[in-house]
C-alpha positions in Angstrom: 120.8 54.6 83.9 117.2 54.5 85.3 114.7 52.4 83.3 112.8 56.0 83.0 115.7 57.6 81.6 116.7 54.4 79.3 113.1 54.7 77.8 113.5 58.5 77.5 117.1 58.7 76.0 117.1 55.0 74.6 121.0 53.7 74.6 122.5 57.4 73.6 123.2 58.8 76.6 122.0 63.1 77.6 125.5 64.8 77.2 127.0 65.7 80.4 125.5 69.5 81.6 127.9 71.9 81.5 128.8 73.6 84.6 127.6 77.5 84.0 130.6 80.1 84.5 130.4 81.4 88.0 128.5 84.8 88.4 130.8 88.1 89.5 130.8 88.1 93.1 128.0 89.9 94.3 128.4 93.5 95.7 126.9 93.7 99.4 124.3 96.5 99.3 125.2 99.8 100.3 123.1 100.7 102.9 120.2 103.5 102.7 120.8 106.9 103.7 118.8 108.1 106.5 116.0 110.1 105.9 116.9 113.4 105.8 114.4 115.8 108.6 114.0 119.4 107.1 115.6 120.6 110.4 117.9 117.7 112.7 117.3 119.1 115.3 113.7 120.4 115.4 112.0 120.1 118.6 108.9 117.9 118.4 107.0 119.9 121.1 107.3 123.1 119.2 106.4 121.4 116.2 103.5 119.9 117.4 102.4 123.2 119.3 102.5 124.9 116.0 100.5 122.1 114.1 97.7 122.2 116.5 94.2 124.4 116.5 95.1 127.6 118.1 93.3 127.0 121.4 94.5 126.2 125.0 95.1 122.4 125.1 95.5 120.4 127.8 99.0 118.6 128.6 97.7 115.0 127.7 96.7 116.5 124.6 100.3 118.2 123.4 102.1 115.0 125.1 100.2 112.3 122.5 100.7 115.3 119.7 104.7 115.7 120.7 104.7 111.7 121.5 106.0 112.8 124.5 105.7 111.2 128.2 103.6 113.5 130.3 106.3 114.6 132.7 108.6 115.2 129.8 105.7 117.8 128.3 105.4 119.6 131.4 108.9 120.0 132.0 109.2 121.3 128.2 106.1 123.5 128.5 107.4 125.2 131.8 110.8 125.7 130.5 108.9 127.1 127.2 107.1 129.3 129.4 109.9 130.5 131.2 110.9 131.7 127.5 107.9 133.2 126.9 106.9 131.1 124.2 103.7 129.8 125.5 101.9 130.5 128.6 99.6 128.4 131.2 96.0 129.5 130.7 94.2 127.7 133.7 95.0 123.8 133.8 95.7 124.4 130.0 98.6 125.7 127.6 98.7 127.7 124.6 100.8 129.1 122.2 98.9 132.5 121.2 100.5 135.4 122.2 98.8 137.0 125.7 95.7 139.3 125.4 95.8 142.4 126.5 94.0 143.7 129.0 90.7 144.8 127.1 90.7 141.6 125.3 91.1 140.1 128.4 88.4 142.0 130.4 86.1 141.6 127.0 86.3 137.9 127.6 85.5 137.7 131.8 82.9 139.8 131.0 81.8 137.5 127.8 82.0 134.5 130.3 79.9 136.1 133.0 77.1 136.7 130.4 75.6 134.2 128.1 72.9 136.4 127.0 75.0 139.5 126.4 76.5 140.1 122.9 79.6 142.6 123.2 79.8 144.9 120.3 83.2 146.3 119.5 83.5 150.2 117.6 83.0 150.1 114.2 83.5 153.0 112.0 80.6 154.5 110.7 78.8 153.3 107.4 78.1 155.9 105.0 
């Protein structure tokens, strides 16, 4: 014995420590279930079409809301157009259904004149 443990435990000894009982082997951990997606195989352009604004949008702008690669988006979009499930508007794309052709003549004529306010038929108050 050490002179710190003969002035702790004086000539008696600590009894010898019992060795604990050894554990129950330890289960590995099953591993976590994937996360369930509310559809497997949703298609992240659609989805993020139909979270964004309902405006015409730009490619850039549905690639970083798809997380898509640029040419990956434009291949997508012209496929979805060739489905008829969004159209080119311009440089742009969007997902509303096309105008007809008095909306559409409302709105040349609305972007021709800035000082013009179109008023559409009411019926008549009264």
């Amino acid at each position: 014995m050490c002179a710190a443990c003969r002035a702790r435990y004086g000539s008696d000894p600590p009894p010898p420590a019992a060795e604990p009982a050894p554990a129950a082997p330890v289960a590995p951990p099953e591993p976590a279930a994937p996360k369930q997606r509310t559809a497997p195989n949703e298609d992240r352009l659609r989805k993020a079409l139909r979270e964004l604004p309902p405006k015409p949008h730009s490619v850039a702008q549905v690639a970083k809301a798809a997380g898509l690669n640029h040419e990956k988006t434009l291949a997508r979009l012209r496929a979805l157009q060739a489905a008829g499930e969004v159209q080119q508007v311009g440089k742009r794309w969007s997902n509303q259904p096309p105008s007809t052709d008095v909306e559409a003549a409302f709105d040349r004529l609305q972007a021709q004149t800035s000082n013009l306010r179109i008023i559409r038929d009411r019926e008549p108050v009264g």
